[in-house]
N, C-alpha and C positions, 0 to 999 in steps of 0.2 A: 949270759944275760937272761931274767927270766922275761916270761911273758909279758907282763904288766911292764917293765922296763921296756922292752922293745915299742911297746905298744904306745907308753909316753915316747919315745924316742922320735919315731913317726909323727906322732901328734904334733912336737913340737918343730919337726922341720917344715912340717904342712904349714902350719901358721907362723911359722917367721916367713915363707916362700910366701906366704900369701900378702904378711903383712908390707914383706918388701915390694912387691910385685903394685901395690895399691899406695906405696909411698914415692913409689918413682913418676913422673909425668904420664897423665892417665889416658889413656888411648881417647875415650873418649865420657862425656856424662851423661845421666840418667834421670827423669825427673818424672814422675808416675803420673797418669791421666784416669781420673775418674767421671762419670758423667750423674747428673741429678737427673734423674726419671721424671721429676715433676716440671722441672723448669727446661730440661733437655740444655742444660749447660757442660762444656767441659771445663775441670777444673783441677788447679793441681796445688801442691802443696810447698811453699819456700820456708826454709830456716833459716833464719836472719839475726845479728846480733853478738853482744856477747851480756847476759848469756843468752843462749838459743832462745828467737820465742818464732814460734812456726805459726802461718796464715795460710787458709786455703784462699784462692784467688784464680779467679776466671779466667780462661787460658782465651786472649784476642789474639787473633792469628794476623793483622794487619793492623798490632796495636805496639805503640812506640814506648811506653814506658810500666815500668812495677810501681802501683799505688798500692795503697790501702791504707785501714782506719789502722792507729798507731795509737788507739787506747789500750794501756798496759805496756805497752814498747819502749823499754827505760834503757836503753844499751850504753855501756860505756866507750863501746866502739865505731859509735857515732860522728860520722864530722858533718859539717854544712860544707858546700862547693859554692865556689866563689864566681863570679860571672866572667872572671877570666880564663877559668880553667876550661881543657877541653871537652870534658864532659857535660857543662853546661854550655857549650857552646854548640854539641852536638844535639841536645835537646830542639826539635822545632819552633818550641815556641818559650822561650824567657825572657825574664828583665833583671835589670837591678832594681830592689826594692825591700823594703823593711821584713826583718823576719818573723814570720808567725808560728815557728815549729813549736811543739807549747814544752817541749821538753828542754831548750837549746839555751844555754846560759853565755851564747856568743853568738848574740844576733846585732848585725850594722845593716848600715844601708847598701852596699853591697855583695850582697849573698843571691846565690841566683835562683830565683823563682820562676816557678814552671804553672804550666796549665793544664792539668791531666782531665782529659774528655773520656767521658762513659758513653760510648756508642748504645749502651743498652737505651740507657735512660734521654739521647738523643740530648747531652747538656755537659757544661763543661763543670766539672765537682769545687772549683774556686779559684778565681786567679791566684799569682803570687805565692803558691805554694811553696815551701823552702825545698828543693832539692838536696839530698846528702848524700852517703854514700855508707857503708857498713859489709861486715865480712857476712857472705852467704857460703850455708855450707849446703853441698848439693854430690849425690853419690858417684861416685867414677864406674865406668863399664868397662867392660874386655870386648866387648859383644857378645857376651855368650851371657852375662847373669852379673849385678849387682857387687859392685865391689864397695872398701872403703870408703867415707865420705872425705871430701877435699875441700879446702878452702878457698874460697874466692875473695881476697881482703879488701876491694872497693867496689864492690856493685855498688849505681848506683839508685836512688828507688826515691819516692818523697809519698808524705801522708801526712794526716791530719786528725787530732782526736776530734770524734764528736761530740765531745763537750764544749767546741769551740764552734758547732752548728752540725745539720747534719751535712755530710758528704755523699753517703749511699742510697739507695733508692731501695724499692722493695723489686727492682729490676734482677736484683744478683741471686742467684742461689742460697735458700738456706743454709746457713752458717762460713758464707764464704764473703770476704772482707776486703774484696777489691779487685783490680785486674791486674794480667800481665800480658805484654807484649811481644810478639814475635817477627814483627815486619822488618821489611829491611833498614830502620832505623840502627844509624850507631849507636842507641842508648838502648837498644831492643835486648832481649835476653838472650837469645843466640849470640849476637853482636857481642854483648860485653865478654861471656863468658868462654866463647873461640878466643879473644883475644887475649884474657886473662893467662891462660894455658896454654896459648899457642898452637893453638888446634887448627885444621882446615874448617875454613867459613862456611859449613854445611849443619842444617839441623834435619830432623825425620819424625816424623808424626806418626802416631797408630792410634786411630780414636777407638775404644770402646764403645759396644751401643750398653743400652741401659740395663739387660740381663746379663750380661758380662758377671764371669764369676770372679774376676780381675781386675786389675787395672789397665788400662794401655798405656804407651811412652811418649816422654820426647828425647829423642838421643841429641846430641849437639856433640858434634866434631866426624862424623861421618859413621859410615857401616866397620865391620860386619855387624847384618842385624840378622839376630839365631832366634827362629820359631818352632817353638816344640808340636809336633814330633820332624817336621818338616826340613827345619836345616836354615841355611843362608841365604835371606830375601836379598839381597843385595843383588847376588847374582844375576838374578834376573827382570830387576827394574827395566823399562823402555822409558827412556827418555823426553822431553819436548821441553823446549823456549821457556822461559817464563818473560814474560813481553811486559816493558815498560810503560806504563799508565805517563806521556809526560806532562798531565796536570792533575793537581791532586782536588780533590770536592770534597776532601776532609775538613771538616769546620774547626780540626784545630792549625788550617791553614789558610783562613780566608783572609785574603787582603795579598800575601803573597804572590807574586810573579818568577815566574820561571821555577818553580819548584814542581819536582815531578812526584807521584803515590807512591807511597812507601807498602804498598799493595801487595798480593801478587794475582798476577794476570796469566791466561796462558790464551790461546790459540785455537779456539774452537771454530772448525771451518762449516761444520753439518751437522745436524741430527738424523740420527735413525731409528728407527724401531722395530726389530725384528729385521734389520737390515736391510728396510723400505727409506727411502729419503723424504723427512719431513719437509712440506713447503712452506715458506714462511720468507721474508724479506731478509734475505742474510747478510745482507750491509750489517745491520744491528746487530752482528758479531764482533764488528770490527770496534775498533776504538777511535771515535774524528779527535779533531783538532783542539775541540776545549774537554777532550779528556771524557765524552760521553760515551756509554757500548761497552760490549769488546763483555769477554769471562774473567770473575774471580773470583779467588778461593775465600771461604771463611768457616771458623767453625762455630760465629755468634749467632749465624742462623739458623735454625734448627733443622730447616730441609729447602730444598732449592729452588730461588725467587726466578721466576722467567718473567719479562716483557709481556706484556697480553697478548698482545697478535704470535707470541714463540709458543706462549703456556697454551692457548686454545687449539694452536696446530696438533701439537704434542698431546694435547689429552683425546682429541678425534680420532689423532693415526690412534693411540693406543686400543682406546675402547674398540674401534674397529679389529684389530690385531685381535685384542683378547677376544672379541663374538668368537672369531675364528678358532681359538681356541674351546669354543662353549663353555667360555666365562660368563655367569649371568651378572649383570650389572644392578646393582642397587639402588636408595636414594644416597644421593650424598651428603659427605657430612664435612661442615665448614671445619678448615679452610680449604677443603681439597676438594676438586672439582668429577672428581671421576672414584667410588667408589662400587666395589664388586662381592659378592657372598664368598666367604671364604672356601663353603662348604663345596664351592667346584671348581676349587683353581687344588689344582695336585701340589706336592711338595719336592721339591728336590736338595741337590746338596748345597744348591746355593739359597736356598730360602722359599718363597715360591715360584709355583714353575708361573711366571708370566711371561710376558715378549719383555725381548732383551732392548735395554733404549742404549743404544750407543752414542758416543761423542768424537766423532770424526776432527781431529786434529791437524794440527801441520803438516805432516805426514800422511797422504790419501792412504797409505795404509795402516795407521797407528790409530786406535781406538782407544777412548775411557770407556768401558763397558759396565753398564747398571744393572746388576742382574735383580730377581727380587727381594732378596733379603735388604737392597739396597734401595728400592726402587715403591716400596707396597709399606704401608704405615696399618700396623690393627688398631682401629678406631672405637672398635666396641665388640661382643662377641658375634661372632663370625662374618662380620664387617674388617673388608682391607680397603682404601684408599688408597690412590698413585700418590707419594709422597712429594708431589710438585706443587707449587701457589705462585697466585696471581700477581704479578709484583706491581700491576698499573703500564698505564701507555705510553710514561714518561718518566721511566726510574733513570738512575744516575749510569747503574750499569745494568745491561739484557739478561746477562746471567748470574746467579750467584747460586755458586755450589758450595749447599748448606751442608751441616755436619752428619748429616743422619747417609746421604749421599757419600759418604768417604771413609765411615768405617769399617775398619776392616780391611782397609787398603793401608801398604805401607807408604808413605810419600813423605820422598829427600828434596830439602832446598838447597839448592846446591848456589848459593850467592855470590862465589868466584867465577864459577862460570857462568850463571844466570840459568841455571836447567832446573826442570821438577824432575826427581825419578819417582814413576809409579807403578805399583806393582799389579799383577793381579785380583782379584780378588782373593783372601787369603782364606774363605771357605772352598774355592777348587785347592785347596793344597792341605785340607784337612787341619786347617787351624785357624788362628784370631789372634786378634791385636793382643788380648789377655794374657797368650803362652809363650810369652818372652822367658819369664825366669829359670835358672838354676840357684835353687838354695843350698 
């Protein structure tokens, strides 16, 4: 056999092993996260349809359904859902009612329409939306790197052209054309697509921050997750609760009773700073009775809302922390309350060296730890700001841990058992959310 024959011979066992290996039921999926620098959104990308047409769309981490604008969206693989079926009945909020899909040449009165809410733009985009369903293609993982893409044949998702009014706001990121959801809704994207495949009910995030020479992920169906040069985050995730919100303040639930947030919440018992205990009223961790308090996650706010009487503790211990370090502090620049000269805070491997803000958990020994890359926002040159705001004296929840707080960190929702796993920071391990891939 000469050279060139052996060499096709290889080539061709490689790609049939590969193509088999990506045709058989997929360990798990893969769905790329980018973020806009200007508007500090993350956002990812679906392909939808037959044929393909792909929408970048804002990644709600406690949002229930896939919208977006459906100008140019002509699929033939299109159905509408019927207010009977379970998919519409999984949806929060529907009815029976006339169909508006401007594409559908089988529209009744009963087809089930939905109310898709843009949390950006604090409003609901139109009642009566037709919900449908269509095949999304989305890539298979090993855990180790990008495999073929798979079929999902009934996602379900609903939208509207705006030629029939507008729907979007100048709320969303340039060039991105709706939202998708990841909460613990049955209509949520993890939700549909565990189920499709038969995967374990677990999704995993890795935010990119904005210099990111990459993308970062969402896997859905669990680990291993392989970071280059580093190896398997999985390993060593620590665990905690994710605690049930049981009323929801989502306004595409008001008027409902006994319906609990489709949230996620965890368990935040203390703040620290440098390993000092912040003071502050710590009931206001807790979650009362009509669903007020208590921490959770999000990645539509761009960095992390605290209570006033939590954020003014927080920014005193800090400033005091950093003197001690002969941090000189600066004027501040809205919306951050505490900003410092870059030119005397040192650097280290996590970003800069300031006092570390810990998040004492359910566990007296289990930390979230903010180190600075996570913790310090560049405002201007050689201006840093603590990347914490003012949330007011009467917000719905005390804490909310914005995205700029969580990149970089790996974290699994684990929905069977109700756990978050979170990792390290993944700059002590000499890498980032970016270094997933093997091409």
């Amino acid at each position: 056999m000469s050279t060139s024959q052996h060499l096709l011979h290889i080539f061709s066992f490689a790609l049939f092993f590969f193509m088999s290996r990506a045709a058989e039921k997929p360990h798990g999926l893969i769905l790329p996260i980018r973020k806009n620098s200007t508007t500090l959104q993350y956002y990812t990308e679906v392909d939808m349809g037959t044929p393909l047409s792909n929408a970048n769309v804002v990644i709600d981490l406690g949002g229930e359904l896939l919208w977006f604008d459906c100008d140019g969206y002509n699929s033939s693989s299109y159905h509408l859902l019927r207010c009977n079926s379970s998919k519409c009945k999984a949806a929060t909020t529907y009815e029976c009612t006339d169909c508006n899909y401007p594409y559908s040449s089988d529209c009744s009165k009963n087809f089930c329409g939905v109310y898709p809410y843009n949390p950006l733009g604090n409003g609901f985009i139109e009642a009566g939306l037709a919900l449908g369903e269509d095949i999304m293609s989305v890539s298979s993982t090993d855990g180790i790197s990008y495999l073929l893409s798979v079929e999902a044949r009934h996602f379900p998702f609903t939208c509207r052209s705006t030629r029939l009014g507008s729907i979007l706001g100048s709320e969303l990121s340039g060039g991105t054309k709706g939202m998708i959801g990841l909460s613990r809704a049955r209509s949520a994207l993890s939700s549909q697509l565990a189920s499709a495949f038969k995967l374990p009910h677990k999704f995993a995030l890795c935010l990119p921050n904005s210099s990111a020479t990459g993308p970062g992920d969402i896997f859905i169906g669990g680990g291993p997750y392989y970071m280059l040069p580093y190896g398997d985050v999985s390993k060593e995730l620590m665990t905690t609760p994710l605690i049930l919100n049981p009323v929801n303040n989502s306004p595409t639930r008001v008027g409902e009773s006994n319906v609990h947030s489709d949230e996620y919440f965890i368990g935040v018992k203390s703040i620290h700073v440098d390993r000092k205990h912040v003071s502050f009223k710590e009931s206001l961790l807790s979650i009362n009775k009509k669903g007020i308090g208590g921490t959770k996650l999000s990645t539509l706010a761009p960095y992390t809302i605290l209570q006033t009487s939590i954020y003014k503790a927080l920014v005193k211990d800090f400033v005091k922390a950093a003197a001690s370090r002969k941090i000189k502090r600066v004027t501040s620049v809205a919306p951050f309350g505490a900003c410092f000269s870059s030119k005397t805070i040192a650097s280290s491997q996590t970003g800069p060296a300031v006092p570390v803000i810990h998040l004492q958990l359910q566990s007296k020994s289990m930390y979230f730890r903010i180190y600075g890359a996570n913790s310090m926002v560049e405002v201007e040159k050689d201006v840093l700001c603590l990347g914490f705001v003012d949330g007011g004296s009467n917000p719905t929840t005390s804490v909310v841990l914005g995205g700029h707080q969580l990149e970089n960190y790996l974290l699994e929702f684990d929905l069977a058992s109700s756990k978050l796993g979170f990792s390290t920071s993944l700059l002590l391990r000499n890498t980032t959310c970016s270094h997933y891939r093997l091409f």
